[in-house]
N, C-alpha and C positions, 0 to 999 in steps of 0.2 A: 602364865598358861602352863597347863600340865605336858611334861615332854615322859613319855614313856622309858622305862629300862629296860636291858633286854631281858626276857622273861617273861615281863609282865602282863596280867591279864586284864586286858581293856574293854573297853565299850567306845566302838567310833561313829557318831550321827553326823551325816553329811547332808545338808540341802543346795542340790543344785542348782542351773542354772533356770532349769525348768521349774524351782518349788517343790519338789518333790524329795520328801527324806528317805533316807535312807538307813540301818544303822548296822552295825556288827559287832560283835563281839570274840573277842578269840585272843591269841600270845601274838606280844609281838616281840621279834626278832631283826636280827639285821640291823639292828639302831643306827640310824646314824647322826649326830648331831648337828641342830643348827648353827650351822658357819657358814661363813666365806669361801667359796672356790679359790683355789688361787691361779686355776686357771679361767680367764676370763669375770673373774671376781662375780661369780654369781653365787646365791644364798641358797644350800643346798640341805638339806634336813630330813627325816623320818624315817620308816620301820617297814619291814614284812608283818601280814598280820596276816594268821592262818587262824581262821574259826568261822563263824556261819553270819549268814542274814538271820536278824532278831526277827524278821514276820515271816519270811519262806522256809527258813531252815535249809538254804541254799549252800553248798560248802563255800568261803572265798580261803585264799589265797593268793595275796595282791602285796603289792607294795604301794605306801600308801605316803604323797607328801606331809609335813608335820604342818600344822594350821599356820605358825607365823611364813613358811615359803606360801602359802595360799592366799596367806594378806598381803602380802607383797608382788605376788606373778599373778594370781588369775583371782580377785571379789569377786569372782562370777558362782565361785561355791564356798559355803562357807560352810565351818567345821568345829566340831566340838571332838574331845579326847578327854576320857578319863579312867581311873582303876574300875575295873569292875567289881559287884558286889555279889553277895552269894544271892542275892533272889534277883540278878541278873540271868541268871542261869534259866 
């Protein structure tokens, strides 16, 4: 699975719980990698991602968990990540 660096400019599509996608594109920063807590040993992972909704042109600025924490704590959304391209834009 693709894990972002910080920097980098991605494209994130989420389908919720409801079916419904979503997606964004923008930097992400804040990285933090997937690992271990070592408090309480939970699997903790992802980024800040500041850029827009690809269909409203909505500003986000969210933080956002990396897809292997979302396979692990909550199937109820699933998640794709990847580099963006320039006719993403």
């Amino acid at each position: 699975m693709f894990f972002p660096s910080d920097g980098d400019r991605i494209v994130l599509t989420r389908i919720g719980r409801d079916g419904r996608t979503t997606s964004y594109i923008g930097t992400a920063t804040d990285v933090m990698p997937y690992q271990r807590s070592s408090i309480g040993g939970l699997w903790l992972g992802g980024w800040r991602l500041t850029g827009h909704n690809t269909a409203t042109g909505e500003t986000k600025d969210s933080y956002f968990a990396c897809t292997e924490v979302l396979e692990r704590y909550d199937q109820g959304i699933r998640q794709t990540v990847r580099l963006a391209a320039a006719d993403d834009e």
